[in-house]
ZALOPA-502416 format. One line per field, with one value per residue (C-alpha): residue number from 0; residue in three letters; x, y, z. Coordinates in steps of 0.02 Angstrom, whole numbers, always signed. Layout:
residues N
i = [NUM/...]
aa = [ALA/...]
xx = [X/...]
yy = [Y/...]
zz = [Z/...]
This chain:
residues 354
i = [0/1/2/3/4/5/6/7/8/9/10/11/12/13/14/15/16/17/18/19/20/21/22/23/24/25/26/27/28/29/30/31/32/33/34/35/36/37/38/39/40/41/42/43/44/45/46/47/48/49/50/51/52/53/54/55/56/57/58/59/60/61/62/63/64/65/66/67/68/69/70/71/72/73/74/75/76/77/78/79/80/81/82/83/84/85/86/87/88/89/90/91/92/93/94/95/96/97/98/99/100/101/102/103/104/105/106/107/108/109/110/111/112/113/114/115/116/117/118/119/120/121/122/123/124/125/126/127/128/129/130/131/132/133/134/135/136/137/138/139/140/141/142/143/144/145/146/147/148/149/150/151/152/153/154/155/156/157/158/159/160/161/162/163/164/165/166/167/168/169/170/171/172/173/174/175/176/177/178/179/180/181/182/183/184/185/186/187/188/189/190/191/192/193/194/195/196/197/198/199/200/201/202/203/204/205/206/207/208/209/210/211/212/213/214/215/216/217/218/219/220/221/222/223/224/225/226/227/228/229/230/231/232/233/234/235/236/237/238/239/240/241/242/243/244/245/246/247/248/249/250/251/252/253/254/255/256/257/258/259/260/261/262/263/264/265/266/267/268/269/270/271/272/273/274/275/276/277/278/279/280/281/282/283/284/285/286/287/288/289/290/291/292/293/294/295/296/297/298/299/300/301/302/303/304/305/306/307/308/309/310/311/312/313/314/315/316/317/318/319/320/321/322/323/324/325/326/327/328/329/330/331/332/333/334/335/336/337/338/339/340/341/342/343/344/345/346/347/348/349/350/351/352/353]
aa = [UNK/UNK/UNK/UNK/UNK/UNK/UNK/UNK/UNK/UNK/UNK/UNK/UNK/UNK/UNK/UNK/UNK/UNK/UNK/UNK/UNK/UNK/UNK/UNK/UNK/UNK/UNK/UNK/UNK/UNK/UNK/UNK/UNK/UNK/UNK/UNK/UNK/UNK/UNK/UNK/UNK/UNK/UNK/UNK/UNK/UNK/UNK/UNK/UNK/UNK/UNK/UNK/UNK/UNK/UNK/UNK/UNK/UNK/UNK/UNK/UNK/UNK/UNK/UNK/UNK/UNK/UNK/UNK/UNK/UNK/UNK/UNK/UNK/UNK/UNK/UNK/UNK/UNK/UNK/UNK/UNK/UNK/UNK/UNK/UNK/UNK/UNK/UNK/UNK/UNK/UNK/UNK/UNK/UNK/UNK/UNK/UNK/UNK/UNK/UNK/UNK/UNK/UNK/UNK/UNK/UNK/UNK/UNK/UNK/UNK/UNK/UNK/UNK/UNK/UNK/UNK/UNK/UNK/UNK/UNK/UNK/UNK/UNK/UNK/UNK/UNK/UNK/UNK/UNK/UNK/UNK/UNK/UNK/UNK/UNK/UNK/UNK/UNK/UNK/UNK/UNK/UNK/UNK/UNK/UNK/UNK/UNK/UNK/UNK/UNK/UNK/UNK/UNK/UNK/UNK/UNK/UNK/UNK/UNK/UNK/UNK/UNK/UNK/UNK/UNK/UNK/UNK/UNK/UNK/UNK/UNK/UNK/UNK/UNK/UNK/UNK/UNK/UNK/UNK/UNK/UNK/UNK/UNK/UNK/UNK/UNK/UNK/UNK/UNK/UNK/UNK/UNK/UNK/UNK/UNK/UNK/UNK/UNK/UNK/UNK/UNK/UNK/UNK/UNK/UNK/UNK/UNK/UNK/UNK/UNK/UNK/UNK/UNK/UNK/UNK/UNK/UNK/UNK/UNK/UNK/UNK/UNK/UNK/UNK/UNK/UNK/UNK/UNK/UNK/UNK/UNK/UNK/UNK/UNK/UNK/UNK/UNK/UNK/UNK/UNK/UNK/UNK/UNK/UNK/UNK/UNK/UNK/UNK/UNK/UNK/UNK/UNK/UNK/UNK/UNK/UNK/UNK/UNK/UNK/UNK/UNK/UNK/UNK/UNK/UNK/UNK/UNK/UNK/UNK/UNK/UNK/UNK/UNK/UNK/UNK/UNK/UNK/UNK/UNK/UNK/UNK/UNK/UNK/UNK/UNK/UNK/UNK/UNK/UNK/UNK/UNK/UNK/UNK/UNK/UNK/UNK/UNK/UNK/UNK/UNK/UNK/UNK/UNK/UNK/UNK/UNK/UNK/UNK/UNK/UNK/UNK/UNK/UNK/UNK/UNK/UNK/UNK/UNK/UNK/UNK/UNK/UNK/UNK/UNK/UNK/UNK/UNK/UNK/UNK/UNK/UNK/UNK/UNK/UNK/UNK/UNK/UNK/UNK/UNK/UNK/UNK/UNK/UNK/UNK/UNK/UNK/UNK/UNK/UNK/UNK/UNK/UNK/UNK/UNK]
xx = [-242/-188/-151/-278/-431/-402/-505/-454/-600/-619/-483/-552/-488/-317/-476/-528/-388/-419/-534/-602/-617/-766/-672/-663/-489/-422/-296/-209/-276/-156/+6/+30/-75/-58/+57/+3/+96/+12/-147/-109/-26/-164/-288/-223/-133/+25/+171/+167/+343/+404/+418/+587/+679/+750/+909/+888/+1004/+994/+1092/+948/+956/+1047/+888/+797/+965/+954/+773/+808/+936/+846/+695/+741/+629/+739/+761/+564/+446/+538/+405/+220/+230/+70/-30/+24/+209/+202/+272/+384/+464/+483/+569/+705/+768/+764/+898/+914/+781/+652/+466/+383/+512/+496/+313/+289/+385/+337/+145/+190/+298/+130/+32/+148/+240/+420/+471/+639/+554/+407/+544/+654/+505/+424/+546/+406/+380/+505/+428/+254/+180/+108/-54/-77/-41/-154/-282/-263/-265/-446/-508/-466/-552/-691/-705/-704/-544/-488/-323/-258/-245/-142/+10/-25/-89/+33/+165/+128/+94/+172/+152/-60/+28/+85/-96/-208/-378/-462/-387/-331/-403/-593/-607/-537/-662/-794/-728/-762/-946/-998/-902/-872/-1046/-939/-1052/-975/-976/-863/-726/-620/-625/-564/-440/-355/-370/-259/-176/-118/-291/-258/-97/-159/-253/-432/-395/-240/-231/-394/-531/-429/-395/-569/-627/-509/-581/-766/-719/-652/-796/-780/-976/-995/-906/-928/-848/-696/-677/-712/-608/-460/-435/-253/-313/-365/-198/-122/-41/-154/-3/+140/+44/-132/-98/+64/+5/-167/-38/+88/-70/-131/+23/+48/-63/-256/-363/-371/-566/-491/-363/-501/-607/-457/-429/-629/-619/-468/-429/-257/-180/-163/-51/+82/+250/+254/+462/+430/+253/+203/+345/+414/+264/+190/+366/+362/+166/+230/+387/+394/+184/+132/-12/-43/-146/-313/-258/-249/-391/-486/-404/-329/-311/-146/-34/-104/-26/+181/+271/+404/+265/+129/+132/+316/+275/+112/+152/+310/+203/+85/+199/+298/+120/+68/-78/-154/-261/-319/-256/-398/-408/-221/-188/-330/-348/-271/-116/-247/-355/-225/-146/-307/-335/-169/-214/-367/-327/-193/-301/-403/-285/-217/-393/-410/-241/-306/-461/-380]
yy = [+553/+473/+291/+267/+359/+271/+113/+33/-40/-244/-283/-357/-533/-545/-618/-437/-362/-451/-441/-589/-554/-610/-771/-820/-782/-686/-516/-431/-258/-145/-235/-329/-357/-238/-288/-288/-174/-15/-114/-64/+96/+163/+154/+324/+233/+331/+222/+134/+151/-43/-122/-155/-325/-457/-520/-695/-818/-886/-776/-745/-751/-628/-546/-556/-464/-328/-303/-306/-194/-62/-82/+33/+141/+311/+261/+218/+276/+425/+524/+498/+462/+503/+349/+361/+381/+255/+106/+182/+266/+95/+16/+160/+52/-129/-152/-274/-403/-522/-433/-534/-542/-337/-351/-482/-354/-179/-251/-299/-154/-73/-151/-108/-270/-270/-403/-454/-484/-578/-683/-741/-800/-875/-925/-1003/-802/-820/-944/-877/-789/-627/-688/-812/-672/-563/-713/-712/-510/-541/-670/-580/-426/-531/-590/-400/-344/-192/-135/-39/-213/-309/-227/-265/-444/-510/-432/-526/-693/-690/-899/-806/-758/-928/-1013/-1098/-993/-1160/-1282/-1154/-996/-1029/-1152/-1017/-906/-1051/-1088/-905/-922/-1115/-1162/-982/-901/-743/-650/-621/-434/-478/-568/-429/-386/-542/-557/-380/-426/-598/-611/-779/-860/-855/-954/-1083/-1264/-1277/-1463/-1453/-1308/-1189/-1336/-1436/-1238/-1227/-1378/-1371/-1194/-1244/-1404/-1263/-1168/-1025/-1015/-890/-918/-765/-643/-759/-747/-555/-512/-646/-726/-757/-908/-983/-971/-1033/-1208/-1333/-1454/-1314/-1158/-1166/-1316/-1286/-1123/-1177/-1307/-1178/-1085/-1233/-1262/-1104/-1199/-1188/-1330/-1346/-1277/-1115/-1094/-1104/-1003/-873/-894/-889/-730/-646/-753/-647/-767/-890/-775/-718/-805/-920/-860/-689/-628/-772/-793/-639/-545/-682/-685/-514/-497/-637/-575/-381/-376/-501/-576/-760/-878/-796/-622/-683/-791/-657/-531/-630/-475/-429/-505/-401/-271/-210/-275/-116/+15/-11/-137/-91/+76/+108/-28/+68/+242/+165/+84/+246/+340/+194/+150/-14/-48/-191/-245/-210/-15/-15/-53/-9/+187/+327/+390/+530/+435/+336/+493/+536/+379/+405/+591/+542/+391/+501/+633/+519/+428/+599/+667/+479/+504/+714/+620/+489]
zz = [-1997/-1829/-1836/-1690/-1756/-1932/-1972/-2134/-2245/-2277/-2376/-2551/-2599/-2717/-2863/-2851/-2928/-3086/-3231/-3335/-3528/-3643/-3675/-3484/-3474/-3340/-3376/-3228/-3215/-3308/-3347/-3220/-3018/-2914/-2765/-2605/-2523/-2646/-2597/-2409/-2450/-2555/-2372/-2330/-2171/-2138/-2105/-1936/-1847/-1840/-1662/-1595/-1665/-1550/-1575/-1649/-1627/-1810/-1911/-2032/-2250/-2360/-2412/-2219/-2160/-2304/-2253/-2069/-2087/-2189/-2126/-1970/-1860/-1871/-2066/-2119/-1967/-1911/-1965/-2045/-2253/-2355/-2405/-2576/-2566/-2407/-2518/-2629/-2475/-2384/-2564/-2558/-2412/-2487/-2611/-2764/-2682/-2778/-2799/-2716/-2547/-2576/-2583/-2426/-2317/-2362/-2340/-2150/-2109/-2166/-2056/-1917/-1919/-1884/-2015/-1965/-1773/-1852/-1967/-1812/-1731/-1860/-1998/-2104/-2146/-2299/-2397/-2356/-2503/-2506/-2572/-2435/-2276/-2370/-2368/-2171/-2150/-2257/-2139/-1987/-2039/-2104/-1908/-1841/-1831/-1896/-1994/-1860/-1731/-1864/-1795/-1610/-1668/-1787/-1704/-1558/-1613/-1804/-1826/-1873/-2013/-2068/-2009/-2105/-2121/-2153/-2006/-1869/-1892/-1925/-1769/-1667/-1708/-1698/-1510/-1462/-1513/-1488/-1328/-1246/-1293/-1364/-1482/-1646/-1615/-1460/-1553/-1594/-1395/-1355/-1499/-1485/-1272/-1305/-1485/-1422/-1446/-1618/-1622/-1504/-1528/-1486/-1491/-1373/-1280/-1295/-1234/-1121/-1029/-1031/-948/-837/-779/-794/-645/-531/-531/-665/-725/-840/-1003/-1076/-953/-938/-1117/-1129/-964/-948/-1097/-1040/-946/-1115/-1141/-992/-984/-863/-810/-818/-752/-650/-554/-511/-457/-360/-270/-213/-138/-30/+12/+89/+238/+157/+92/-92/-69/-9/-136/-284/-205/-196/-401/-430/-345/-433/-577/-592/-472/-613/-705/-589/-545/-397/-379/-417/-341/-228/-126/-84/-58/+63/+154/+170/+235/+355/+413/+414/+431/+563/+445/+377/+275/+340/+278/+83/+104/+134/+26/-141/-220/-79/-245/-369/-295/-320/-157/-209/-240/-163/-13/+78/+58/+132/+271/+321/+311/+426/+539/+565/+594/+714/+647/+588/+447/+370/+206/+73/+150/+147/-14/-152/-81/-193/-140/-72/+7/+93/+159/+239/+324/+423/+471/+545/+620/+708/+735/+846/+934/+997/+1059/+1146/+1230/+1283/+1347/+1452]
């Protein structure tokens, strides 16, 4: 079964796996618990081929550089394993290592997390039991999310893994709902959308984003949450006003800078060096237009100054014809093409004419 059509069931909780005798004490099914990662295997999820590690520059532990080491995509994710063989073909790879270290990383290479990535970014992964990221992977699918987004999720932001379910996690979740209006139905939207909600602060970074965004004007809540939850995200003092500055600097009022962001919100997440700059140089120098062009038209730095804007500004230069900046840039390649033809086409029965 494709990884992407699979959805795993909730994951019972570690209690689950044992039994409690007439006496009231408590025996380990079989011999001993099951571990974890023949928990995950035994879904029927075939093995997920491990993202690509960064180089750290912590040499990591004996054991994390055994398991980094083995654990590579050509050796383990080359190719699909059944569900059933899934662990015991990840433990041919990890040699001579405690259970429990074994069990901790063949459950997150099962969940299509590259362990040795997720340790150099979160070094608080070794000591972490398996029991406890298995209590996380519980909650989040208690909130919505399904096995398939762990990869994507805790691969992104692997200090989740690490969280407490109790002091980080559930306010998170509670944010979403009380302060956002995000039904509960929505939070796996929003969750899978931005993985870094999860690792942030309501106290510190999540609220103070979100009053911030509510004095400039953004209204609705919801639809910020469901549609750019990046903001959320987004540093107040090192990222939006920096960035709503540089815009009325540019030679606007502050008014007409937040009415650009209210309108495309995007603006907030580019790079002043790398988007604003150069592509309001070049709509200055090599285009003739100003201020009142991107006033009008925020969405000019969505676009790619190398694909998009040069291009079609040269094509319609050479063609001599002038358009104005929204029917310039969002046509289809197509569409674009047949602009120029038929503004050419008339010019040249206005020329027979005069």
């Amino acid at each position: 079964m494709p990884l992407h059509s699979y959805q795993c069931p909730r994951l019972p909780s570690i209690s689950s796996h044992l039994q409690v005798n007439q006496k009231g004490k408590q025996e380990a099914t079989s011999s001993a618990a099951m571990p974890l990662c023949s928990f995950y295997a035994s879904t029927s999820l075939p093995v997920a081929k491990p993202q690509q590690s960064c180089p750290s520059s912590k040499p990591p532990t004996s054991a994390a550089a055994t398991a980094t080491t083995a654990l590579t995509p050509t050796a383990v994710a080359a190719s699909s394993v059944p569900a059933p063989d899934a662990a015991a073909a990840l433990s041919l790879h990890l040699r001579e290592l405690p259970s429990q270290v074994k069990d901790k990383i063949l459950s997150l290479e099962l969940m299509g997390v590259d362990y040795g990535r997720a340790l150099a970014l979160n070094p608080a992964i070794r000591d972490a039991s398996p029991e406890s990221i298995h209590a996380v992977v519980s909650f989040l699918q208690s909130r919505g999310l399904h096995f398939k987004d762990l990869g994507r999720v805790l691969g992104m932001c692997p200090s989740v893994l690490t969280a407490s379910v109790r002091a980080h996690l559930r306010p998170v979740f509670a944010f979403l709902s009380d302060d956002l209006g995000v039904p509960e139905a929505a939070h796996r939207r929003v969750v899978v959308k931005c993985p870094r909600v999860l690792a942030c602060s309501v106290r510190d970074q999540l609220r103070p984003a979100l009053i911030y965004l509510r004095r400039l004007g953004f209204r609705d809540t919801r639809a910020l949450a469901l549609q750019d939850p990046i903001l959320l995200v987004s540093s107040v003092e090192r990222t939006m006003v920096p960035k709503l500055e540089f815009l009325a600097g540019l030679g606007m009022s502050r008014d007409d800078a937040v009415a650009m962001v209210l309108r495309c919100p995007a603006l907030f997440t580019f790079s002043i060096e790398r988007n604003y700059k150069p592509k309001f140089e070049y709509l200055v120098d090599a285009m003739g237009g100003g201020v009142e062009d991107i006033k009008a038209f925020p969405q000019y730095f969505t676009f790619s100054l190398e694909k998009r804007i040069a291009p079609r500004h040269r094509a319609a230069a050479e063609a001599g014809v002038e358009l104005q900046l929204p029917d310039m840039l969002k046509a289809t390649d197509e569409e674009f093409t047949e602009m120029l033809e038929k503004e050419q086409k008339l010019r040249g029965q206005a020329a027979t004419t005069d």
